[in-house]
C-alpha positions as a printed Julia matrix, in Angstrom:
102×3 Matrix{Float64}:
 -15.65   -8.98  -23.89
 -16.92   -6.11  -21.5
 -14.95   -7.45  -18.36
 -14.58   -6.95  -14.9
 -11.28   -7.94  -12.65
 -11.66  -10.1    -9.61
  -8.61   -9.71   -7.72
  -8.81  -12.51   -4.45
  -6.97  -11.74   -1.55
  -4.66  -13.35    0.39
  -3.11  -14.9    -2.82
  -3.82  -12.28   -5.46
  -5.02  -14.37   -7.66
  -6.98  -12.84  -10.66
  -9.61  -13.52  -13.68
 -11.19  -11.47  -16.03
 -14.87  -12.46  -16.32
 -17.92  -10.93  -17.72
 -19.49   -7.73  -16.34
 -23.08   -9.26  -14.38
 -20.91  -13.02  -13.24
 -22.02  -13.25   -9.39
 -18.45  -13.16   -7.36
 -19.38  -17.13   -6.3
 -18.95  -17.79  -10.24
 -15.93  -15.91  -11.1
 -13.96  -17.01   -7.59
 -14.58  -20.92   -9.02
 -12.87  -19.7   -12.76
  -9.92  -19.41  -10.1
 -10.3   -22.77   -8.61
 -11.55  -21.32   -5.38
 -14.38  -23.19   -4.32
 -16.19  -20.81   -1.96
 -18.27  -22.86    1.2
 -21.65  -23.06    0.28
 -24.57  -25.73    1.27
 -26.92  -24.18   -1.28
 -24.46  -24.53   -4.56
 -24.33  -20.3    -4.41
 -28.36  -20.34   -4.47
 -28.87  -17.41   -1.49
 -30.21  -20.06    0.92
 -27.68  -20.82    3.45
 -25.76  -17.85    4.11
 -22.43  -19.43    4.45
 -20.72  -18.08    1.17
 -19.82  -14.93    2.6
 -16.89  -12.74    1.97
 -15.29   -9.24    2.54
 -15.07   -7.0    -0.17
 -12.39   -4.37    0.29
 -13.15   -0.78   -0.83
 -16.35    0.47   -1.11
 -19.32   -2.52   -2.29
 -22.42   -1.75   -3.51
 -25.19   -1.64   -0.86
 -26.62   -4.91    0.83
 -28.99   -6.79   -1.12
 -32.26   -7.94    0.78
 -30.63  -11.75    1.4
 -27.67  -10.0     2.73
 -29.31   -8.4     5.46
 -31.53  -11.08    5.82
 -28.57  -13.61    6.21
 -25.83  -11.56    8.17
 -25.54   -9.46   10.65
 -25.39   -5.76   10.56
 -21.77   -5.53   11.77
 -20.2    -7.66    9.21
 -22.28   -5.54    6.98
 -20.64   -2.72    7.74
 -17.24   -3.83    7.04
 -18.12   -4.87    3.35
 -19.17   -8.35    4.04
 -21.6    -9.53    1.23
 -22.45  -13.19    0.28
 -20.84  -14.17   -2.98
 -23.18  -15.8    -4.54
 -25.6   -12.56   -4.72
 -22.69  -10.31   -5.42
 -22.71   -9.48   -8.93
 -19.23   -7.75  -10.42
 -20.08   -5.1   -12.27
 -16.46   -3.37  -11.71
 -13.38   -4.34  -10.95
 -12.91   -5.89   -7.62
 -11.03   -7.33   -4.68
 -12.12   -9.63   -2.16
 -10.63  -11.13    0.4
 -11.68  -14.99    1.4
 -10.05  -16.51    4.07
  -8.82  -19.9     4.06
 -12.12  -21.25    6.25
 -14.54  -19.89    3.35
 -13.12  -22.45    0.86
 -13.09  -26.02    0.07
 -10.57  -28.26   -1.34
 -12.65  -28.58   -4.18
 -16.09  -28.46   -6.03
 -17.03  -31.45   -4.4
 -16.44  -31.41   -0.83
């Protein structure tokens, strides 16, 4: 498999997924369900998360959906967000739900 590493901050928790799985995706192979009205879509804008490091520029729903300051410090929805590298995010305990169904 030509993998990529998502690390998830606070925890540490990590998977191995395929290179192109959107960071929405590979957080739920975790068990972290990631808040989201749109199901990880790019509609609602609420799946956001901080990448730490250096992430890829803003995509056009990005800037579209959150502000320029929180773009700045590597804040990227996670459902747009694909992994094509290994990488670590950090999603706070008030970006996730107890589980897939909530």
């Amino acid at each position: 498999m030509d993998g990529v590493r998502l690390t998830v901050e606070p925890e540490g928790a990590e998977v191995e997924v395929p290179r192109g799985t959107t960071l929405f995706e590979a957080a739920r192979r975790l068990g972290i369900y990631i808040t989201s009205d749109c199901g990880g879509h790019g509609e609602c804008g609420k799946c956001f998360v901080r990448l730490r490091g250096t992430p890829r520029p803003p995509t056009e729903i990005d800037r579209r959906m959150l502000a320029e300051d929180r773009l700045e410090m590597g804040t990227r929805l996670s459902c747009r967000y694909i992994l094509e590298a290994d990488t670590v995010v950090y999603i706070p305990p008030g970006k996730r739900r107890q589980n897939r169904f909530a």
